[in-house]
C-alpha positions in Angstrom: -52.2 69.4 -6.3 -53.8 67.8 -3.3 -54.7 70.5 -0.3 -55.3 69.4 3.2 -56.5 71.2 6.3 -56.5 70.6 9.5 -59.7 72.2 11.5 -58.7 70.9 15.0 -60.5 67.5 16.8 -63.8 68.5 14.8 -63.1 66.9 11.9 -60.7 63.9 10.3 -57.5 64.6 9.3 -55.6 63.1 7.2 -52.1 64.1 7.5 -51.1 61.5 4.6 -53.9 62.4 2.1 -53.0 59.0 0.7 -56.7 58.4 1.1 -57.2 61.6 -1.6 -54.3 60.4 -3.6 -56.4 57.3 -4.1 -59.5 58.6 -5.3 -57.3 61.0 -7.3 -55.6 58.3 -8.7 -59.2 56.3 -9.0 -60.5 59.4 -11.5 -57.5 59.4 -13.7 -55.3 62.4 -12.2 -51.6 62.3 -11.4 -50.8 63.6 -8.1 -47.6 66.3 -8.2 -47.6 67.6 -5.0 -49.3 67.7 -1.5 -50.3 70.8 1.1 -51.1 70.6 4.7 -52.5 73.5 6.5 -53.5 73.9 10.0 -56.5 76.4 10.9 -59.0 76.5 13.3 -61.6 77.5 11.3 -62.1 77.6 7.7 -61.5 81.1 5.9 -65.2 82.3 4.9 -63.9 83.6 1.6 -60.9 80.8 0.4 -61.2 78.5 3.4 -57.4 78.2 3.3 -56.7 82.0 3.9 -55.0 84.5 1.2 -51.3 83.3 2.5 -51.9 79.5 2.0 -53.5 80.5 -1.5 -50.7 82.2 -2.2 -48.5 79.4 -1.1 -50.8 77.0 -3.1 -50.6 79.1 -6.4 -46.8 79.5 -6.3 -46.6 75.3 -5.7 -49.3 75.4 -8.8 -47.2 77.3 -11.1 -44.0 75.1 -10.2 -45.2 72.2 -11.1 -47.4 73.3 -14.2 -50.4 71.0 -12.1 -53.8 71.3 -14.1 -56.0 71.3 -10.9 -56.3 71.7 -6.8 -58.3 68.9 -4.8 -59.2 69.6 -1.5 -59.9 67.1 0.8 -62.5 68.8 2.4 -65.9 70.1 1.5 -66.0 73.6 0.0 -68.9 75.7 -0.1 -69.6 77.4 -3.7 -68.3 80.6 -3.1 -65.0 79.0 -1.9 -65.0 76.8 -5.1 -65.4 80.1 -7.2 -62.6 82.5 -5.2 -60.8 79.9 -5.4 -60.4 79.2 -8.7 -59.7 82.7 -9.8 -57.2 83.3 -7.7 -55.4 80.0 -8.5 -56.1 80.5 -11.4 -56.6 76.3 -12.1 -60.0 74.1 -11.9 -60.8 73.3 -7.9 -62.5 70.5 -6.7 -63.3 69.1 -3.2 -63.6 65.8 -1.9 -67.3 65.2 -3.0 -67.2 66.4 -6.6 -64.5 64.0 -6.6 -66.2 61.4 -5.3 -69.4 61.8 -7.6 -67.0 61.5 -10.8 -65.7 58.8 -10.1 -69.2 57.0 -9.6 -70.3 58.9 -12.9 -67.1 57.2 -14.3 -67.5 53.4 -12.9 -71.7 53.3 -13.1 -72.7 50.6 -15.1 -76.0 49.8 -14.9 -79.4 51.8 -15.4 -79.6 51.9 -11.5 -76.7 53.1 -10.7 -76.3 55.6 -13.6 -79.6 57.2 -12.7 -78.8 57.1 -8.7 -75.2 59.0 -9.6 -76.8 61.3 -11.9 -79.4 62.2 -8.9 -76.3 63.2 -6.9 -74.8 64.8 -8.9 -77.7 67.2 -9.5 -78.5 67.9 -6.4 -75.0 68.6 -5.7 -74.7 71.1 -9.2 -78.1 72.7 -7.7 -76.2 74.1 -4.5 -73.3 74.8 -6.7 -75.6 78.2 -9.0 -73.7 81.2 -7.7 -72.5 83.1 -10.8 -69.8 81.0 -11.0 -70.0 80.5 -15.1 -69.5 83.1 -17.3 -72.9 81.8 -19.3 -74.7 82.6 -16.5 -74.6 86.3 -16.8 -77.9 87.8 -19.2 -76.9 90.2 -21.8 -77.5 93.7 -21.3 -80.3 95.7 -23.2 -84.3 95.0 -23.9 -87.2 97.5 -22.8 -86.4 98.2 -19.1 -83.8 95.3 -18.6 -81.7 96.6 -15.8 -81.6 93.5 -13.7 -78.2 92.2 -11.7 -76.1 90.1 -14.1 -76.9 86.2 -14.1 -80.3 86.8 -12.5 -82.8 85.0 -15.3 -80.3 82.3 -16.3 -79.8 81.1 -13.1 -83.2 80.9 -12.2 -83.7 79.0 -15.6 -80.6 76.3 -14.8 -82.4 76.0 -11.6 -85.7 75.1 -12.8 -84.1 72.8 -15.4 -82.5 70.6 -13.0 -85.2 71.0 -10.5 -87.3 69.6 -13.3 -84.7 67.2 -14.1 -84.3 65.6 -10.6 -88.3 65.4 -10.2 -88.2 62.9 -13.3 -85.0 61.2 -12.0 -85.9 60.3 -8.6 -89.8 59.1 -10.0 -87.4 56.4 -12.1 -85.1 55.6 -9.4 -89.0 54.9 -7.2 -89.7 53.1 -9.9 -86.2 50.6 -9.9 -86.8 50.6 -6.0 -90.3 49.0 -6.3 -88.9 46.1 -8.7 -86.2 45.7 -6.5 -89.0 45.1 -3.6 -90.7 42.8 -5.4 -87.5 40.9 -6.1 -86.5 40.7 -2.4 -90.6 40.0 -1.4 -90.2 36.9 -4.1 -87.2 35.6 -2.3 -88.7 36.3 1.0 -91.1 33.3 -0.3 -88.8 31.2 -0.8 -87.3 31.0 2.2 -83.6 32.2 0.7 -81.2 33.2 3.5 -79.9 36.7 2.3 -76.5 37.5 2.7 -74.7 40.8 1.8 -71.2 42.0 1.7 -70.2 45.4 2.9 -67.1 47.5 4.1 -64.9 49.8 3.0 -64.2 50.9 0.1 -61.2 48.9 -1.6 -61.2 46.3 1.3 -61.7 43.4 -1.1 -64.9 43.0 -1.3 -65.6 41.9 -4.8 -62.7 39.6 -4.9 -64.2 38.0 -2.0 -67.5 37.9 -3.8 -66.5 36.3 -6.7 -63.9 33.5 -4.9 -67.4 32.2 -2.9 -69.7 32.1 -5.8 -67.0 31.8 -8.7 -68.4 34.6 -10.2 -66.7 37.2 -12.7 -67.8 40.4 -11.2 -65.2 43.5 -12.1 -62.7 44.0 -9.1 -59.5 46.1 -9.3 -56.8 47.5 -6.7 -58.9 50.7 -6.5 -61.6 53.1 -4.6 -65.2 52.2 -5.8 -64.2 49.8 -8.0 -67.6 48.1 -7.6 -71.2 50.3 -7.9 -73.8 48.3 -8.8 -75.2 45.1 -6.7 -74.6 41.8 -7.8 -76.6 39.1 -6.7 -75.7 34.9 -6.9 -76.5 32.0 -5.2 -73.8 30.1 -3.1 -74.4 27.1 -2.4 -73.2 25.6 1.3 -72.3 22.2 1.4 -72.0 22.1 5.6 -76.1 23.3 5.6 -77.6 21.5 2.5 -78.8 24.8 1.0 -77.7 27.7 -1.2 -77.9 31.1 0.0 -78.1 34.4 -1.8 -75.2 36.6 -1.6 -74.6 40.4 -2.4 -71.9 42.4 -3.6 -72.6 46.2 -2.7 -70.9 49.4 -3.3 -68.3 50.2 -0.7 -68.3 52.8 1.9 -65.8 55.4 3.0 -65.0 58.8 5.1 -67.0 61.7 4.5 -69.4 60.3 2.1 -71.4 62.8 0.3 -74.8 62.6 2.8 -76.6 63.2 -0.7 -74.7 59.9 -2.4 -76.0 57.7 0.2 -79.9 59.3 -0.5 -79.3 58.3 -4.1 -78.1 54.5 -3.3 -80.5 53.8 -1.4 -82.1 51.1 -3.4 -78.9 49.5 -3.8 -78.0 50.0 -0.1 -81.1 48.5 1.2 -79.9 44.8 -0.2 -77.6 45.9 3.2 -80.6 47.0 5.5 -82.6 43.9 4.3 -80.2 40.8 5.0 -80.1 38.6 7.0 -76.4 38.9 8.0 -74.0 41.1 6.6 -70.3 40.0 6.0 -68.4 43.2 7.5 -65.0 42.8 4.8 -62.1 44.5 6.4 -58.4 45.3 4.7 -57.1 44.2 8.3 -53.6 44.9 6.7 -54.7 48.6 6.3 -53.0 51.1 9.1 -56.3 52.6 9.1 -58.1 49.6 9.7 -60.2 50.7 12.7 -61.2 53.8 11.5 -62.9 52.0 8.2 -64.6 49.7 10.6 -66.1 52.9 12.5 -67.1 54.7 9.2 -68.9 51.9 7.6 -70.7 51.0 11.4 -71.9 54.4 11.5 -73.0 54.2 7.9 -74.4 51.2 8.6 -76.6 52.7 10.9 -77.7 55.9 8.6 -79.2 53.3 6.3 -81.2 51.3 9.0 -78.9 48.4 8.9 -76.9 49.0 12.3 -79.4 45.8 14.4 -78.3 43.4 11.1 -76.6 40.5 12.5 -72.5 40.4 11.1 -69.7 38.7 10.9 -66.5 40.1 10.6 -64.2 39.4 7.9 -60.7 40.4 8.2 -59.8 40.2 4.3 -56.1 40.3 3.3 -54.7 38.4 6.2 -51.5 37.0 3.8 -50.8 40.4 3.9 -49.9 40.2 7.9 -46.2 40.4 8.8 -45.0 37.1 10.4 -45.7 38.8 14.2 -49.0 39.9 13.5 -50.8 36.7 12.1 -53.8 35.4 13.7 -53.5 32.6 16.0 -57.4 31.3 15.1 -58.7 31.5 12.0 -62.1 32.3 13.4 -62.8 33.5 16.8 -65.2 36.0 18.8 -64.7 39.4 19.5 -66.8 41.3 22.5 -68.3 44.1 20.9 -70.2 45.4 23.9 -70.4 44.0 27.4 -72.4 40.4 26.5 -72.7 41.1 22.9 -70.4 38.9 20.7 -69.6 39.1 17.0 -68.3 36.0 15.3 -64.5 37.2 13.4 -62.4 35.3 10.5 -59.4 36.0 9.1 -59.1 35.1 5.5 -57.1 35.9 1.9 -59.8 36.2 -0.9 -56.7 36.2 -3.0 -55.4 32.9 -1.9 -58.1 31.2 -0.5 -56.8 31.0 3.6 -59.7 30.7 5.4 -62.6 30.7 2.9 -63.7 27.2 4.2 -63.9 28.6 7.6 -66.0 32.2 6.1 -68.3 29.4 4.3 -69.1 26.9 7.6 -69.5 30.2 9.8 -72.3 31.4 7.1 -73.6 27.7 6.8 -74.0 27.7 10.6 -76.0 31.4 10.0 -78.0 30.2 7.7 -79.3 27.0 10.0 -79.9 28.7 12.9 -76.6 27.6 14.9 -74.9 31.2 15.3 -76.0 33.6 16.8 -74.3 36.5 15.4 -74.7 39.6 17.6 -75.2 37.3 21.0 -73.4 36.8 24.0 -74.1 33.1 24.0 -72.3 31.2 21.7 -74.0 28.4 19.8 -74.8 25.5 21.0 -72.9 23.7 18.5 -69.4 25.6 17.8 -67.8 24.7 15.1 -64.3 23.0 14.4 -63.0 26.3 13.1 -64.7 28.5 15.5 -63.8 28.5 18.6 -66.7 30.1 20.5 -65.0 29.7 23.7 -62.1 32.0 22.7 -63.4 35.6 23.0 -61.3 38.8 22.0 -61.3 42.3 23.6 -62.4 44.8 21.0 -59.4 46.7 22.2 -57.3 44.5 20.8 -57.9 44.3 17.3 -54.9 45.0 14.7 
């Protein structure tokens, strides 16, 4: 059962929770019914208030569902009141986005950077909220409360366990320095792919370098960065070209501290390839979240190029008249913009000449003044209001 509130212009909405059907979908659950609520602040003891509870647990017991998502942060004691008086297992949007990284995390990285998250989550979440956690009665003068010593004793363990955790992950990020330092010498243009989560991203990636890197029609399907070369025949050289895990709303602040060896490959490059699903009725909002992300990690001044990704998926009235043009971003600050397919292959030749031009100097990215030497498929003359984006 997916659970949905509405707190006023202070927070996102999402009246649809298609977004939360997704990720529920992405860990393995079967959606069976969806609640909206509208309050205009959350209820300090069940966030929803008893008479949406209620409402919930009736909806629960007609449809036999296993589990409530909320697709909002909870605090603990919410989680816990909660769950006994719906009487099923609750989880909010961040628990639910830190299984499905535990789920999809392949490498040593990324397992130890998911299971740093989700410690430091679990440490916020010791409240009495297990029955272990209460101490047996009895001893010579053991009166105290009830969960008392255990607590304290999870606490220390995962205290103990982050310590060691995040010494490794220091560890990972140093070899991943002196990776980046050792392509720093050799001159290698650094490229990296971002965006939103599920905007095609690693199907991009592995249509440029004819790679086989894992991509699926699902949230987060990619976690760990992969690295190739590409080779670009228009400026005689190969760059190096990243596929990193996507973004999207409301990421847990604590998830983004764990990546952020991986997500410095972002902060790092020399130009980032923004990948949009410009079919997506959300589309602008994605493009806001990863731009502010973008800036959380230090990577916001990063030259980019826009790459509107599943542009076969444009009804008839809506396609592109230019497969590459420039959009004004601010008043004199440009940003060059293609549309492609990474699942057909429309416009990849463009993506490639305006990342070969990158690469030698001939575009300037994030500046007013288009290069000196525009290319045949992008029209530098041909700026587009921001405004007017799909």
């Amino acid at each position: 059962m997916l659970v949905g509130v509405d707190l006023g212009g202070a927070s996102h909405f999402d009246a649809s929770l298609d977004e939360l059907a997704l990720l529920a979908h992405s860990a393995g659950d079967l959606t069976v019914g969806r609640v909206l609520a509208r309050r205009k602040a959350p209820d300090a003891a069940l966030f929803v208030g008893s008479g949406k509870a209620d409402e919930i647990r009736d909806l629960v017991a007609q449809t036999s569902a296993h589990g409530v998502i909320f697709d909002q942060a909870l605090s603990p004691a919410q989680q816990r009141n909660l769950e006994r008086h719906l009487g099923v297992p609750v989880a909010d949007r961040t628990s639910l986005i830190l299984d499905i990284f535990a789920a999809r995390a392949q490498s040593h990285e990324g397992k130890l950077q998911v299971e740093l998250a989700r410690l430091q989550y679990m440490a916020t979440r010791l409240v009495r909220r297990w029955s272990h956690l209460e101490r047996q009665q009895g001893g010579i003068g053991g009166r105290g409360g009830p969960g008392e010593a255990q607590i304290e004793l999870d606490r220390r363990m995962i205290g103990d366990r982050i310590k060691t955790v995040k010494e490794r992950l220091e560890k990972v990020k140093r070899q991943r320095g002196t990776q980046r330092k050792a392509r720093e010498r050799r001159g290698t243009f650094r490229v990296s792919l971002v965006g939103y989560t599920n905007a095609g991203k690693s199907t991009l990636f592995n249509a440029l370098v004819k790679a086989r890197a894992y991509a699926a029609d699902q949230l987060f399907a990619t976690l760990d960065t992969t690295t190739r070369s590409l080779w670009l025949e228009q400026a005689g050289c190969s760059v190096s070209l990243s596929d990193t895990v996507g973004f999207i709303r409301d990421l847990p602040h604590k998830l983004v501290e764990a990546f952020e060896a991986t997500l410095q490959e972002a902060a790092e490059a020399d130009l980032l390839l923004h990948v949009m699903d410009i079919a997506s009725p959300t589309a602008l909002e994605q493009r806001a979240e990863v731009e502010r992300v973008l800036e959380d990690i230090g990577a916001g001044q990063v030259p980019q190029v826009w790459v509107c990704n599943k542009s076969d998926l444009l009804p008839d009235s809506q396609q592109p008249r230019q497969i590459a043009d420039w959009v004004e971003v601010h008043p004199g600050v440009r940003r060059p913009r293609v549309f492609v397919s990474a699942r057909s292959g429309e416009g990849l030749d463009a993506l490639r000449r305006v990342i070969a031009a990158a690469a030698s100097g001939r575009l300037n990215a994030d500046q007013g003044t288009p290069p000196d030497n525009p290319l045949a498929t992008l029209a530098a003359d041909a700026v587009v209001p921001i405004e007017s984006l799909p």
